[in-house]
N, C-alpha and C positions, 0 to 999 in steps of 0.2 A: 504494500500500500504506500502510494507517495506522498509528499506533504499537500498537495492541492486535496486529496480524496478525506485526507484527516478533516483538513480544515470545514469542508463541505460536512462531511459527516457532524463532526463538532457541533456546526448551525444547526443540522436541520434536527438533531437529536430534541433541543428545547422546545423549537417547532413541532415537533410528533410528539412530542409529551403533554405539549399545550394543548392540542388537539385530542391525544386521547382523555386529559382530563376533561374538556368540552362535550364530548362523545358520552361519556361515563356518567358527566354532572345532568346531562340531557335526558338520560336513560332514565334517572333517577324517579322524575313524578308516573310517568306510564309504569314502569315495574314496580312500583309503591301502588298504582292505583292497582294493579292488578291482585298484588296479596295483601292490599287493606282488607276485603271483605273476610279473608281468614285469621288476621292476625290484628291484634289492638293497636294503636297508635303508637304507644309507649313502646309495643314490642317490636313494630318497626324500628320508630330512635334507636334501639337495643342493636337492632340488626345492620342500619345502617351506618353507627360507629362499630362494630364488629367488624365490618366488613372493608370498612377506612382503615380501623387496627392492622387489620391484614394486608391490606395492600401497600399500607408503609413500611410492615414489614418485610416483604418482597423486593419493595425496591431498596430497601434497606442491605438485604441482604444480595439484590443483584451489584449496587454499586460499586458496594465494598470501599467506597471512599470514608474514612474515618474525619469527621472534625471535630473540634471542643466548641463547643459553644459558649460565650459568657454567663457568666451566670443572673440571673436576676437581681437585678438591684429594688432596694424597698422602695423607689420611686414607681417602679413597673408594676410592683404588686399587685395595687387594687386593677390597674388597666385589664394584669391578666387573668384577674379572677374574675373583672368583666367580660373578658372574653370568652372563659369558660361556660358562665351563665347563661350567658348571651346565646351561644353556641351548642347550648342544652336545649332553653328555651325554644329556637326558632323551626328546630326540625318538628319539635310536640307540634308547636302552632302549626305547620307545614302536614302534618301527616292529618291531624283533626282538619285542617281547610280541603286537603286532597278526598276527604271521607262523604265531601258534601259537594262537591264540584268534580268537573271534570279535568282531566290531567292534562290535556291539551290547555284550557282557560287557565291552569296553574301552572303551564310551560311561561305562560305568557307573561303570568305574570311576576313569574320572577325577573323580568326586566326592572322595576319598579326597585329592587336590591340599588341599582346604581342611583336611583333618583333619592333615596332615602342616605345614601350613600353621600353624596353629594350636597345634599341640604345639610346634614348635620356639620358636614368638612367646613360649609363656608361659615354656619354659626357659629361652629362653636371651636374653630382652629383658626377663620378669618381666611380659609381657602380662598382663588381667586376663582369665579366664576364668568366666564366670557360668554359672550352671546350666543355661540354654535350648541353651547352645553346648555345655557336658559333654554335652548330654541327644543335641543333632547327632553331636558327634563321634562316641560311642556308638553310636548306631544304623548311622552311614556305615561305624563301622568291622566291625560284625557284619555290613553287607550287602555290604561288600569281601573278609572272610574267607568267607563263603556264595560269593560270586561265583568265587571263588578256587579251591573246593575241585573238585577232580576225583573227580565223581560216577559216570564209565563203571566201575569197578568199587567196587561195595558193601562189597568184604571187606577192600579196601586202598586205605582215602582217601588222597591226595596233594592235593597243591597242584598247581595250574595252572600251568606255567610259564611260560607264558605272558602268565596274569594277573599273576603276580609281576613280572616285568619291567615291568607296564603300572605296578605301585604302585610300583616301584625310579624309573621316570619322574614319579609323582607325588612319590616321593620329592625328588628333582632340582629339581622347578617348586615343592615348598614350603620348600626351604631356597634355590632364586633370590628366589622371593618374599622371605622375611624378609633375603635381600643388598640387596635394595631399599629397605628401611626405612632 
């Protein structure tokens, strides 16, 4: 192998890993909605950090690249015990929304992660928000309320309850996110 084939390999390795996590995070509401009707909410959560546990172990043990990490400083603490919370929290929300909606309407609206993602960045870190990203937020969040709204009767709209839960989940994953900064 020569150094041009390394270097290519190198790139596109992050690149197919990007993607298979994309592919895997995709998969996630349709094969949840399929074994929610046998399995409780909770025992989902259960199965789908099991099944995280495993697969970092995998790659864990494909890498084989050893590093040390820092260790946590008492400044990070409460962040990352936010994060854990947070990170409990939003799959329950997600697997109880997925129970009453469809997995397709909950594909969708995990879009709505970036928009909750986003609003909290610029409150409450002072992020800079430009107008291409107003113009996103915007549109994700008309097509999360659209998404949202329960259409079976015409004379008395409601909200989804089920969608609600999915965005109380995207809620949860956009203030882990900004625990992470």
């Amino acid at each position: 192998m020569n150094v041009k084939d390394v270097i290519v390999q190198c790139r596109l390795t992050p690149v197919a890993l990007a993607l298979l996590a994309a592919l895997l995070f995709g998969l996630n509401a349709p094969l949840s909605k399929l074994l929610l009707p046998d399995l409780t909410p909770m025992f989902m959560v259960a199965f789908l950090y099991l099944g995280a546990g495993a697969g970092m172990f995998v790659v864990s043990c494909v890498t084989r690249e050893r590093r040390t990490e820092a260790p946590l400083s008492r400044n990070e603490l409460p962040w990352s015990v936010a994060m854990v919370v947070l990170d409990v929290i939003a799959p329950f929300l997600l697997m109880w929304g997925l129970k009453m909606t469809s997995a397709a309407n909950a594909s969708l609206l995990f879009n709505f992660e970036m928009v909750t993602t986003s609003v909290i960045a610029l409150v409450c870190f002072n992020e800079a928000v430009g107008r291409r990203m107003w113009f996103s937020i915007g549109i994700i969040t008309l097509a999360s309320v659209l998404l949202s709204i329960d259409f079976t009767d015409i004379s008395a709209w409601r909200f989804s309850r089920g969608s609600l839960l999915v965005i109380a989940a995207c809620g949860c994953w956009g203030m882990e996110n900004n625990c992470t900064r």
